[in-house]
MIDOSE-1310 file (N, C-alpha, C; in nm, 2 decimals, decimal comma, always signed):
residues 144
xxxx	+14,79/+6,39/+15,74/+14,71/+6,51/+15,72/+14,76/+6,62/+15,80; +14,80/+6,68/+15,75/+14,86/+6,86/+15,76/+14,74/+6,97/+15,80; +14,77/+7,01/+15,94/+14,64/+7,10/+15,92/+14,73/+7,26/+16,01; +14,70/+7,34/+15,90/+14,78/+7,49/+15,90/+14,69/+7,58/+15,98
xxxx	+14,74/+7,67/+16,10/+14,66/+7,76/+16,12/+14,75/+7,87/+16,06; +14,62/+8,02/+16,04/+14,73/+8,14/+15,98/+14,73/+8,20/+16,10; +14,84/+8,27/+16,10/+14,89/+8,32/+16,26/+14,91/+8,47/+16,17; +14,86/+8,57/+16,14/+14,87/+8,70/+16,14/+15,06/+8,73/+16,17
xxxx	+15,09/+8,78/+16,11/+15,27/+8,85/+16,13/+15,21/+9,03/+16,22; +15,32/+9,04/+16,31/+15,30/+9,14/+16,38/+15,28/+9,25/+16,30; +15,39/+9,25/+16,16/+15,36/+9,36/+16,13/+15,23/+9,44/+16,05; +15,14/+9,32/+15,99/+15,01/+9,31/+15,94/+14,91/+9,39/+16,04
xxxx	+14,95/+9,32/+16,15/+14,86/+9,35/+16,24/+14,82/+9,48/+16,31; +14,96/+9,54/+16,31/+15,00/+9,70/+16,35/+14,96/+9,82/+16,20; +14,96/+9,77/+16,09/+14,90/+9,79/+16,00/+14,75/+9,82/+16,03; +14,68/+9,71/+16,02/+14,51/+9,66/+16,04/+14,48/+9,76/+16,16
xxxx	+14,54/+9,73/+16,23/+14,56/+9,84/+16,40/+14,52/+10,01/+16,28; +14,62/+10,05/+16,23/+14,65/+10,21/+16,18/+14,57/+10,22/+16,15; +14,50/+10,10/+16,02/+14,41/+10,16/+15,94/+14,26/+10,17/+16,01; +14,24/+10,08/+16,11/+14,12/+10,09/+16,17/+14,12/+10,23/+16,26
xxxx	+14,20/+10,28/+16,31/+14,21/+10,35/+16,37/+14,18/+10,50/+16,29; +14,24/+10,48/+16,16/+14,22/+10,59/+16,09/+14,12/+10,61/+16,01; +14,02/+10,48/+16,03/+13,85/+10,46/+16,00/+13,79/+10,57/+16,09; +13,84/+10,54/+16,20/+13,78/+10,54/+16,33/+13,77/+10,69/+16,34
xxxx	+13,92/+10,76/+16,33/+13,93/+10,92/+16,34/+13,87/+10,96/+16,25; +13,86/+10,94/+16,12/+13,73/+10,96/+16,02/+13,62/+10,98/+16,05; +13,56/+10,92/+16,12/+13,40/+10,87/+16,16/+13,40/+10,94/+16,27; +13,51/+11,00/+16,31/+13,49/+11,08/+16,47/+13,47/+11,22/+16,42
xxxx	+13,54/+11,26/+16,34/+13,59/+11,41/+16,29/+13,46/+11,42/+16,23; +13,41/+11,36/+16,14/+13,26/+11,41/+16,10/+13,14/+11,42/+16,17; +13,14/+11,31/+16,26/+13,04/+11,31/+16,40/+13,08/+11,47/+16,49; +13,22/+11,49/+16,53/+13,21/+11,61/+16,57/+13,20/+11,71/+16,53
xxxx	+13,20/+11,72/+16,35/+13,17/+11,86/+16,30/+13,01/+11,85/+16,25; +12,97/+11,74/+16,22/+12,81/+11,74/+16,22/+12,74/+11,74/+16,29; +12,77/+11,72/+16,44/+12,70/+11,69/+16,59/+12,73/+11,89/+16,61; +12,80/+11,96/+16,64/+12,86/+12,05/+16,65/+12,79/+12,20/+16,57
xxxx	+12,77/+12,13/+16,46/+12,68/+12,22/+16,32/+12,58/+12,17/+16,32; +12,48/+12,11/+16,37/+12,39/+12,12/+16,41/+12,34/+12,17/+16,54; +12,42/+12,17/+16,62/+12,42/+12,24/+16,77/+12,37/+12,41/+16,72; +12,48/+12,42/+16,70/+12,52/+12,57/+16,63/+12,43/+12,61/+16,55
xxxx	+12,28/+12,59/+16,55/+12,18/+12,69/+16,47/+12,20/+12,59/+16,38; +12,20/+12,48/+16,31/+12,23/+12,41/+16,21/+12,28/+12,50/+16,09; +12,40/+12,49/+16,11/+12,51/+12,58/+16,08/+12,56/+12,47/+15,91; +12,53/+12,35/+15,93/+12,56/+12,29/+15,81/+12,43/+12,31/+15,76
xxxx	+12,33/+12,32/+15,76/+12,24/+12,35/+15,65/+12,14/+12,22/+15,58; +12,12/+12,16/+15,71/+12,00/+12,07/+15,70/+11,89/+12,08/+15,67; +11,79/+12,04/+15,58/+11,65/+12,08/+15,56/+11,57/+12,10/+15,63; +11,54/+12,21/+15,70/+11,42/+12,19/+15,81/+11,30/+12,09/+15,81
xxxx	+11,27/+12,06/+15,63/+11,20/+12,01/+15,63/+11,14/+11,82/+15,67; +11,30/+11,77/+15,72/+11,35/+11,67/+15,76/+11,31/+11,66/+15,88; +11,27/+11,72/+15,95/+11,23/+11,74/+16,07/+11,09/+11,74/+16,11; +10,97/+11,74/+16,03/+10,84/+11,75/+16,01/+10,81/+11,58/+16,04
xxxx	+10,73/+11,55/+16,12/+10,71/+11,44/+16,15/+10,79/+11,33/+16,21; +10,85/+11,46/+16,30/+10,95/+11,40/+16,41/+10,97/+11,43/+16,58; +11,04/+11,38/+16,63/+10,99/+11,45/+16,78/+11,08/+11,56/+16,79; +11,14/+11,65/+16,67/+11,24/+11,71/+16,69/+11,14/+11,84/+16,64
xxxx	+11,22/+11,96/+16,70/+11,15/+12,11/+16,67/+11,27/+12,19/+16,59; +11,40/+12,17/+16,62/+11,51/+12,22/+16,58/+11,59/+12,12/+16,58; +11,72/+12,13/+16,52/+11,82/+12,03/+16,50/+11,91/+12,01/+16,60; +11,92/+12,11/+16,73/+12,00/+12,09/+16,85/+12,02/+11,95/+16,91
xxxx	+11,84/+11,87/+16,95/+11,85/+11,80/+17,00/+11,96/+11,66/+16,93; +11,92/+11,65/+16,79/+11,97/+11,58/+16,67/+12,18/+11,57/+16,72; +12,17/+11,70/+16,70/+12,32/+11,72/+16,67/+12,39/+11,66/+16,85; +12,32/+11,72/+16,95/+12,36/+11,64/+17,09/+12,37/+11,50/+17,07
xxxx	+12,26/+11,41/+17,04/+12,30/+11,26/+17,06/+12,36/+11,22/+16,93; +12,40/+11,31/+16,84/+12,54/+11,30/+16,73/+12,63/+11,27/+16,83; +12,62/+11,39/+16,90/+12,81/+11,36/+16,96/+12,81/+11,27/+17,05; +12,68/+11,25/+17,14/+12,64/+11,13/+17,24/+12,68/+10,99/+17,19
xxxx	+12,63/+11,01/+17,08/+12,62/+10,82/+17,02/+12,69/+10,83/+16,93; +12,78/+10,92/+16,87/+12,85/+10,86/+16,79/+13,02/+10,91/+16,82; +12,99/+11,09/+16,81/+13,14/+11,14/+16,82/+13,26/+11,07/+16,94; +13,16/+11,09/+17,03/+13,22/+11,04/+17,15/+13,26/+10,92/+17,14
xxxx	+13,19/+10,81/+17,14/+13,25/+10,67/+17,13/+13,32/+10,62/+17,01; +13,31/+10,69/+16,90/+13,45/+10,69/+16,80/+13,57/+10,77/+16,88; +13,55/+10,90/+16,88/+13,72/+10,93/+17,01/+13,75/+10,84/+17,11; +13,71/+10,79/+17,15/+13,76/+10,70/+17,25/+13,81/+10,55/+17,20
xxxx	+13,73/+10,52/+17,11/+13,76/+10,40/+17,06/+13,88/+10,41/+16,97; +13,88/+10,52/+16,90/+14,03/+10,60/+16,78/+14,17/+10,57/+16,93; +14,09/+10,67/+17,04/+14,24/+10,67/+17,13/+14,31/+10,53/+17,17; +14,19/+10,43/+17,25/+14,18/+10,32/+17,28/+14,27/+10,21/+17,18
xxxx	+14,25/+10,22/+17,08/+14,33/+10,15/+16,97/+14,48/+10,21/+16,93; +14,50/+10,31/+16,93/+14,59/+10,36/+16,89/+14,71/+10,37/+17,00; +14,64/+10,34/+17,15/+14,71/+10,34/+17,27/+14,74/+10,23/+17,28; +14,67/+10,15/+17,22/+14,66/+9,95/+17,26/+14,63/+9,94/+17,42
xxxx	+14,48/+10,06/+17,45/+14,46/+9,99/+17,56/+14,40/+9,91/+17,57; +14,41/+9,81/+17,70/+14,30/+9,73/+17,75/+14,16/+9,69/+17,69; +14,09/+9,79/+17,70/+13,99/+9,82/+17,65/+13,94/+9,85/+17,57; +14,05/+9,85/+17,45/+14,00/+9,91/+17,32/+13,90/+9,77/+17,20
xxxx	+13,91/+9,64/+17,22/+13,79/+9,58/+17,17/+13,69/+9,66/+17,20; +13,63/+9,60/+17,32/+13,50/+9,67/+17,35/+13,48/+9,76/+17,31; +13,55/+9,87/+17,31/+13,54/+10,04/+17,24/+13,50/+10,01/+17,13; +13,62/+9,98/+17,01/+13,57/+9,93/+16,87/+13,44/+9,91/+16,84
xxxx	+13,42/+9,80/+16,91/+13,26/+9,73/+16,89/+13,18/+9,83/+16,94; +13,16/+9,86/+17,03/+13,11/+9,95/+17,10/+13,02/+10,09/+16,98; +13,17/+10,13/+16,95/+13,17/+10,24/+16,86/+13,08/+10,23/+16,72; +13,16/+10,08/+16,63/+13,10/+10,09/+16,54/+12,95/+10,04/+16,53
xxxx	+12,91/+9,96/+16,64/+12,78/+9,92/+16,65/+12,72/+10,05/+16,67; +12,73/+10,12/+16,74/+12,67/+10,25/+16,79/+12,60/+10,41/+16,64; +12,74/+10,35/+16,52/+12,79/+10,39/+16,42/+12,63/+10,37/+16,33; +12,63/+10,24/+16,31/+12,53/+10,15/+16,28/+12,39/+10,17/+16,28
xxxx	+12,41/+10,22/+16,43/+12,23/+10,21/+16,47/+12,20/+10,34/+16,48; +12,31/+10,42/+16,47/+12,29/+10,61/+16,44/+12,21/+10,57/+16,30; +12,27/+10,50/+16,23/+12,23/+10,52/+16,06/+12,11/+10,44/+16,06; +12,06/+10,37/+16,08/+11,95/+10,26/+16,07/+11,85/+10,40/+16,17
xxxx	+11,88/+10,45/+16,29/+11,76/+10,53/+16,37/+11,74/+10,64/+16,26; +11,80/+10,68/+16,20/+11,83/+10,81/+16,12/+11,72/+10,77/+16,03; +11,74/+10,66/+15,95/+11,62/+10,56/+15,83/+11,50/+10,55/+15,94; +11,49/+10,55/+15,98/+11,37/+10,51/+16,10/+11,29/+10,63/+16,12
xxxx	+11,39/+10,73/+16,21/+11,33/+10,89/+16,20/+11,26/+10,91/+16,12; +11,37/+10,96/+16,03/+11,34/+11,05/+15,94/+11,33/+11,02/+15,82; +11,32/+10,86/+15,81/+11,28/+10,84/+15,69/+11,30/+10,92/+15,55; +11,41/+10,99/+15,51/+11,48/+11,04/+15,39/+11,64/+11,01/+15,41
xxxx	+11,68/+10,99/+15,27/+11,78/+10,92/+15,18/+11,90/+11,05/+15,24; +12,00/+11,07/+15,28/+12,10/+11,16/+15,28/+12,25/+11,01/+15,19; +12,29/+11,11/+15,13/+12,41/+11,05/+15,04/+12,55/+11,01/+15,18; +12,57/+11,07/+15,25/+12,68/+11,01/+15,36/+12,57/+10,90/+15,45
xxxx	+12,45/+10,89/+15,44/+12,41/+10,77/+15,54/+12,47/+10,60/+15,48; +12,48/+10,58/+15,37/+12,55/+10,47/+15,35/+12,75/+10,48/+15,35; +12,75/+10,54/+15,32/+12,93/+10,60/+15,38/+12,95/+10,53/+15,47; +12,86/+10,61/+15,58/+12,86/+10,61/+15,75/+12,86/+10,45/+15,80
xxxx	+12,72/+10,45/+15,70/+12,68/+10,30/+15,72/+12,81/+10,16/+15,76; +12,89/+10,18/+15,64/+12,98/+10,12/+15,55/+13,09/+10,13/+15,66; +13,11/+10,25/+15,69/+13,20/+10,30/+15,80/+13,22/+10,20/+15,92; +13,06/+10,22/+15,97/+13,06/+10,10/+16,07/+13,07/+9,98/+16,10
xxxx	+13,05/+9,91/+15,94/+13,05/+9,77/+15,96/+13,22/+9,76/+15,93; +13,32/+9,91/+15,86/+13,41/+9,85/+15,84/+13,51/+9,86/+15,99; +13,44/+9,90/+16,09/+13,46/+9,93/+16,23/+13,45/+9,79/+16,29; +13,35/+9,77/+16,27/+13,34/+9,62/+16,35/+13,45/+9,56/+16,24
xxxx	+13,43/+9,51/+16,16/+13,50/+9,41/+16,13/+13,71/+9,44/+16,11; +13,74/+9,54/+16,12/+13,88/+9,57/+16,17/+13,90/+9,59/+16,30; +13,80/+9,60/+16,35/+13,82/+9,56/+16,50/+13,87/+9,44/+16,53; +13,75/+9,31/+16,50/+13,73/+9,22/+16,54/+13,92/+9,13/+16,47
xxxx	+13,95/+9,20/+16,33/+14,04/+9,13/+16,24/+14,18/+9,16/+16,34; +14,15/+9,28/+16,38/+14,28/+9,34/+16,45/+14,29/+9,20/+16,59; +14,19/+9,23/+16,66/+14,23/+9,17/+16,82/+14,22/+8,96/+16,80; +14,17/+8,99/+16,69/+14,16/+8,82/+16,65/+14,29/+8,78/+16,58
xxxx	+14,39/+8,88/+16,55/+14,50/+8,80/+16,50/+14,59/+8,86/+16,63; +14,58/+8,90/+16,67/+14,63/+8,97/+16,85/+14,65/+8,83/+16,93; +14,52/+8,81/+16,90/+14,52/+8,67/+17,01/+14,51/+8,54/+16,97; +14,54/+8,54/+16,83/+14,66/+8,38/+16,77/+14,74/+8,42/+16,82
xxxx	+14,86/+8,54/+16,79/+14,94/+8,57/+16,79/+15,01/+8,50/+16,98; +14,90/+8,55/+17,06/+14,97/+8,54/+17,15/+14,97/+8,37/+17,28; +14,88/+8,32/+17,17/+14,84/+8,18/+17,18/+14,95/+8,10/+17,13; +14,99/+8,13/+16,96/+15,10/+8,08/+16,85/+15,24/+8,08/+16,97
């Protein structure tokens, strides 16, 4: 009895690396222009009315822990990957979980449907799981 492990090829893997990364700068560029446009007088043009039965008075506060909980730890986790630092699992995960629970607190809030919250959603889980695909064939690789 024959028993095969798959060992990821380097070059797959520096692929999976790009593309996660290029999830990642995705999900950062819109956290910082949505975090940013909402700063800004909600300059992108949010319903006020989204805001009624919430702890929020204006969209400032909103748009701050945009960039808090999301912009920020997608840039770092974009650079972290793309550097092959050290620490770029953790970031990943870090990021896309963070990704995640923006969108689930968002359903929680504010309780209304916006068309990019499943995107986003999507975004994140596809954060975690090219993370996890990237550093899991990383380290057959360096086991093999």
């Amino acid at each position: 009895m024959s028993s095969k492990t798959a060992v990821a090829v380097p070059g797959s893997v520096r692929v999976v690396r790009w593309v996660l990364v290029g999830v990642q700068a995705f999900a950062a560029v819109g956290a910082w222009y949505g975090g940013i446009g909402l700063i800004a007088d909600n300059s992108i043009g949010m319903l006020p009315e989204w805001l009624q039965g919430t702890p929020f008075a204006s969209w400032t506060w909103p748009g701050i822990f945009l960039l808090i909980v999301v912009a920020v730890p997608m840039t770092v986790a974009a650079v972290a990957e793309a550097t092959r630092a050290g620490r770029a699992y953790p970031a990943s995960l870090l990021a896309g979980a963070a990704l995640i629970g923006w969108i689930v607190a968002q359903w929680v809030i504010f309780q209304r449907y916006f068309f990019l919250q499943p995107l986003m959603f999507t975004t994140g889980v596809l954060v975690l799981g090219l993370a996890w695909w990237t550093h899991r064939a990383a380290g057959a690789r360096a086991v093999a």
